[in-house]
N, C-alpha and C positions, 0 to 999 in steps of 0.2 A: 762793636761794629760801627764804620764810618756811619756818618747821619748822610742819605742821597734819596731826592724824588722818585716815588714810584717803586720802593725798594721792596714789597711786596715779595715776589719771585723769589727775591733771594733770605725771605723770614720764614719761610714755611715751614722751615722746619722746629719739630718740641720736643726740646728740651726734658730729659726727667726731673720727674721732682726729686726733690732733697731726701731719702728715702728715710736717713738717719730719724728725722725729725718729724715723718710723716705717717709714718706706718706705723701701727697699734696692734696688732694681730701678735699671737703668744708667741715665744722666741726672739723677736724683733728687740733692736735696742729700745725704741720709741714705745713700744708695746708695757717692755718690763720694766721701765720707769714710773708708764701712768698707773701700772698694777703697784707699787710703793705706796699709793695715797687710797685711800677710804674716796670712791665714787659712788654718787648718787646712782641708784639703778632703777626705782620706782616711787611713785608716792603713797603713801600709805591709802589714801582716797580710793586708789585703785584698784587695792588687794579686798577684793568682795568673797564672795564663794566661790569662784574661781580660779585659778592659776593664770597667771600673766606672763607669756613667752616675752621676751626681753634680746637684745643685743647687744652687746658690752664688750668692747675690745676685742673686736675680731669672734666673740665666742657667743654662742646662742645658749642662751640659758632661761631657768622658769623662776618667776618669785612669788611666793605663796603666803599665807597664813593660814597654821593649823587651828584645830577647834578648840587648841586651846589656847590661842592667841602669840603663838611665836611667830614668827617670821624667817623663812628657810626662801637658800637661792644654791636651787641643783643645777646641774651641768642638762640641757635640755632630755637627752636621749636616756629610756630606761637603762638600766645597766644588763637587764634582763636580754629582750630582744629587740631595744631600739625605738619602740613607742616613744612620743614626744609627750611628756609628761606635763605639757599645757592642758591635753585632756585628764590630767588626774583629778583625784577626789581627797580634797583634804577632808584629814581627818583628827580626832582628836589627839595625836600624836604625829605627826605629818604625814605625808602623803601617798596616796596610792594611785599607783598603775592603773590604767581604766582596761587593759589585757590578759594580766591575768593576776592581778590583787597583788603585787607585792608592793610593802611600807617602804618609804625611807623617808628615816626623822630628818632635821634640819641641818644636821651635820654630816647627813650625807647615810649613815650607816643603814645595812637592812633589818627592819627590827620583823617582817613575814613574806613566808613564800606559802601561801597559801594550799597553793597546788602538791606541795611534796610533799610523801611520807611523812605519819608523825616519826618525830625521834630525829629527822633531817637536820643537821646543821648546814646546810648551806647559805643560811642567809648571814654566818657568822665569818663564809669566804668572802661576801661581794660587800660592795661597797660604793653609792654612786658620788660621784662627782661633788662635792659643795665647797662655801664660801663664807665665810663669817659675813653677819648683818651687824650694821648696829640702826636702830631707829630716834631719829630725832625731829622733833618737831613736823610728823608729817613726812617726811622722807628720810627713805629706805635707803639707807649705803652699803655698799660690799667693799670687802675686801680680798681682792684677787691675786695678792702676791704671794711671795715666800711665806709658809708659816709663822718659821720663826723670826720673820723679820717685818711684824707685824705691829704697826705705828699706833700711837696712842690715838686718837679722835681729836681733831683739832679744836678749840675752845675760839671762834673769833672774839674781841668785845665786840663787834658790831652786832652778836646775838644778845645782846643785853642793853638795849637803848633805852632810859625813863623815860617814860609815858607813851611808849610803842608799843603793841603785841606782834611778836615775830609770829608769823604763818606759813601753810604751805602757800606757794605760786602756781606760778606758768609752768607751762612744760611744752615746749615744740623743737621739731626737726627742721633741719637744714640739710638740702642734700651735696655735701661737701663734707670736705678734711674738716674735722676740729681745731688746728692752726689757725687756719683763714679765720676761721669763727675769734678766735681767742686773741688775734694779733688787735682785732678791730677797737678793744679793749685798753690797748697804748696809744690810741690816734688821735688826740682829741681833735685835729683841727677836720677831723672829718664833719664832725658838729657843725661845724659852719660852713660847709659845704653843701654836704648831704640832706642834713637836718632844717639847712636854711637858705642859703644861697644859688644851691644850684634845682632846688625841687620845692622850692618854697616851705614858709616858716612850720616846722613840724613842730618844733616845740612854741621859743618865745622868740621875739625879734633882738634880744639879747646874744642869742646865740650866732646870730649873724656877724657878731664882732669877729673878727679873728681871732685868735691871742697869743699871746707871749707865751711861748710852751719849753715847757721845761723839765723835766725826767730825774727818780734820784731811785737808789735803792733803801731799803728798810726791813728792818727788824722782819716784816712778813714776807717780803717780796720788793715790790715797787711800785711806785705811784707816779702818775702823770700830772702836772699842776700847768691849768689853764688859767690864764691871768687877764681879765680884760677892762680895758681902763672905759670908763660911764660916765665921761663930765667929768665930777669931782668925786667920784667913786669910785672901787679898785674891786671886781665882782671875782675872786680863786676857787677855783672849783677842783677838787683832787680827788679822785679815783685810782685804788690800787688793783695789783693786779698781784695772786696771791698764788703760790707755783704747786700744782702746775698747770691747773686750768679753772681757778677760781677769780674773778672780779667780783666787785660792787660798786654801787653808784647813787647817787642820791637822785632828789625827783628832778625833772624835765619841766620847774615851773618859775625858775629863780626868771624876774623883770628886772634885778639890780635897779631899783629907783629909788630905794633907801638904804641905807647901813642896816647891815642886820646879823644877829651872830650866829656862830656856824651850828651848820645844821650836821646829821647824819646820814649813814646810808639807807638807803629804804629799802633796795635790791641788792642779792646777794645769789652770785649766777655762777654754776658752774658748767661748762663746755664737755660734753662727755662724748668720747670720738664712742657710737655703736660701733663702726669699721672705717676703712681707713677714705670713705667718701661719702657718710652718714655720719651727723653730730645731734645729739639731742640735748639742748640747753632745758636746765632743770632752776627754778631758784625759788627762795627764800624770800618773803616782803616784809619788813618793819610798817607795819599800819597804825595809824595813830587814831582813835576812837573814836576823833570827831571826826574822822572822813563820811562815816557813815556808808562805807562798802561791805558787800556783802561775801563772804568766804566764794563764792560764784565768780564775782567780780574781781577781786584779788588775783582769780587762778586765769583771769584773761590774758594773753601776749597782748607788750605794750604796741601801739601803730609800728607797723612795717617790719616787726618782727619776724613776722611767720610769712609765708604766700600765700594766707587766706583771700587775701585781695586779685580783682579782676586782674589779666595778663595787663591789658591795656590802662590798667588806673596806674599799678605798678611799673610800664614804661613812663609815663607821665611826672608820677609822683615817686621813684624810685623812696626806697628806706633801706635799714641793714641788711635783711633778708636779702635781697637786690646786690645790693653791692660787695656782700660777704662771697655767694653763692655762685657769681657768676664770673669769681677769680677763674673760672675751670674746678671742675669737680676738686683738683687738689691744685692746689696753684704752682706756680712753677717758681721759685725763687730766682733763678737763673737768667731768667727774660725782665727780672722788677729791673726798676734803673730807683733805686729810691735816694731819696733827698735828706735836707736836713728834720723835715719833720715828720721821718720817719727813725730818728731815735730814738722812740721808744721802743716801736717794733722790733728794731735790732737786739736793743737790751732784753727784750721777752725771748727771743725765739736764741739768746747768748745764754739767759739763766735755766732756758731748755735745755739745748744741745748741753752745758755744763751738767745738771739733772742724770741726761742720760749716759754722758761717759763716765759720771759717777759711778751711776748702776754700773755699769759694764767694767768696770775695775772691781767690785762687788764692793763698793765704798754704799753709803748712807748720802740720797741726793739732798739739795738742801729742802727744808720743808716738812721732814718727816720725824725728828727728833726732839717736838718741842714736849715740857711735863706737862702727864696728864692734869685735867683740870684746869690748868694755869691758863688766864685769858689771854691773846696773842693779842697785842695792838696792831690796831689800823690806824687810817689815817684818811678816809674817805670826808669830805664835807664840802662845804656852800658855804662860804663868808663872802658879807659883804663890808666891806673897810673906807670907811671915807681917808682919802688921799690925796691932797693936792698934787696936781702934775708939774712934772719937773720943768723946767725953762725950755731943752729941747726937744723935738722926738727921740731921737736916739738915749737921749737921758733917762726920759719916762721908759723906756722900754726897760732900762737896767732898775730901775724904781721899781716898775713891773715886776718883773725875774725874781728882786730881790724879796719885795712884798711876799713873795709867792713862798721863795723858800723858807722865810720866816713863818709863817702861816703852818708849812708841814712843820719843821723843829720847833 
């Protein structure tokens, strides 16, 4: 549409969103793609004596530990008459109905009906709802796809950093599409926007550079490489993004004031749509001993993450929460006007929609086929490079770029 003053009147109207790409709910294309990958569903921290109702792709479900220490994730509703199995009672073989006693182990099956006739097989007819677990480090993943088309556990190396111990994290909601959440992940120059220029220094005043941004695909997915020239230093900072809704990223403390060599990631976050306007980011921290943080403190959201903060500090001091969340509940693709530095974006939400036409040919999307065990490379890190600058701006910029892509290969 022509650009003209006052054109209000004639915007009003929205746009739907992109539905292919948005919608997560079971039958949907978008829905039976993110079911293809092992998602976070809860953190082990959580699972007490209790049952933990849960939301995951459109579907309400409970995730539990029985007494004998399994971990089972049923379809919410008994299969009996309906009771929400949040109130059940784990048990030494999983769980029971608080209505009228009947078990069902972790895979779903009835192992008692208490109430029937001895001699009764019925509990050999029903059979409720479940989802394969696997637990690692602290969180809980399910697996909500096809049976048989059921992926190995990914290995990143970034769970294996010398002298880090991976732990669980944070865990917060967003109330929003999971896209929005996940594109924010390719942007880097929001960093020096958001982070710095336009709400003042959240991180370092490093971040205030802008940088030479540059986008590439890889062995995991793809990574974004911010490049910013410091004097006579070249600060590359690269973050992947890991399909179909994993990133990582190192710490928020690089000052580039010396050369220094590369670091790893410290955060490992996955964006997990509950439904298709609820996102709950779950992640993983590499902690290094001498931080001297406490497992408490590890599981805190970093600044501006979450909307714990006052309405009015958050108008002021916007952060990601803010600017992820207030795309409109699902953001409208159709109404962005995006630029050049939003290539990365493109390419995320390219090796999405690719992902889900996969599924939907009943092809294998990319990301789900890699061998068990086998570590997957990343390419997350913080280097600092001492570089002299080229003669012109325009020169140092390709100096830049190029620094940058040498750095990832």
């Amino acid at each position: 549409m022509a650009q003209r003053p006052f054109d209000g009147y004639n915007r009003r109207g929205l746009v739907a969103p992109d539905r292919e790409l948005t919608e997560v709910g079971p039958g949907t294309p978008g829905g039976e793609y993110l079911r293809r990958f092992w998602q976070p569903v809860a953190f082990a921290r959580d699972l007490v004596d209790t049952p933990l109702r849960v939301r995951i792709l459109g579907e309400d479900l409970v995730v539990f530990r029985d007494r004998s220490g399994r971990v089972g994730v049923l379809h919410l509703h008994c299969a009996h008459r309906g009771t929400s199995l949040e109130f059940g009672i784990p048990v030494e073989r999983g769980l029971r109905c608080c209505y009228h006693g009947w078990v069902y182990d972790v895979d779903g099956q009835c192992l008692e009906t208490p109430g029937e006739p001895p001699g009764s097989r019925l509990k050999e007819r029903v059979c409720q709802g479940a989802y394969p677990t696997h637990e690692f480090t602290g969180l809980v993943f399910a697996y909500l796809g096809p049976p048989d088309r059921r992926p190995p556990f990914p290995m990143y190396d970034s769970y294996d950093v010398p002298g880090y111990q991976l732990m669980p994290a944070a865990k917060f909601t967003l109330p929003c599409n999971w896209l929005q959440v996940k594109d924010n992940s390719m942007d880097p120059v929001h960093t020096a926007f958001l982070h710095a220029l336009s709400s003042g220094y959240q991180f370092t005043e490093a971040f205030g550079v802008v940088p030479e941004l540059d986008w590439v695909t890889t062995e995991a997915g793809m990574v974004y490489i911010a490049t910013r020239r410091v004097g006579e230093l070249v600060w590359v900072r690269v973050c992947d993004f890991m399909p179909p809704n994993v990133h990582q990223f190192t710490r928020e403390i690089e000052e580039a004031t010396a050369a220094k060599p590369a670091s790893r990631p410290v955060i490992i976050r996955w964006a997990v749509a509950n439904d298709d306007t609820e996102t709950t980011n779950f992640e993983l921290a590499q902690v290094d001993p001498a931080w001297g943080l406490t497992a408490e403190q590890v599981a805190r959201p970093g600044f501006g993450q979450s909307g714990d903060r006052p309405y009015a500090e958050r108008q002021r001091c916007p952060a990601d929460f803010d600017a992820q969340s207030s795309q409109r509940t699902v953001a409208v693709h159709e109404l962005e006007h995006l630029a050049s530095t939003d290539r990365g974006v493109i390419m995320l939400r390219r090796i999405v929609r690719d992902g889900i036409r996969a599924v939907a040919r009943d092809a294998d999307p990319f990301g789900v086929d890699w061998p068990e065990g086998k570590p997957i490379r990343t390419f997350t890190q913080d280097v600092v490079l001492r570089v002299a600058p080229a003669p012109t701006p325009q020169a140092d910029r390709q100096l830049l770029r190029a620094t940058g892509r040498q750095v990832v290969s």
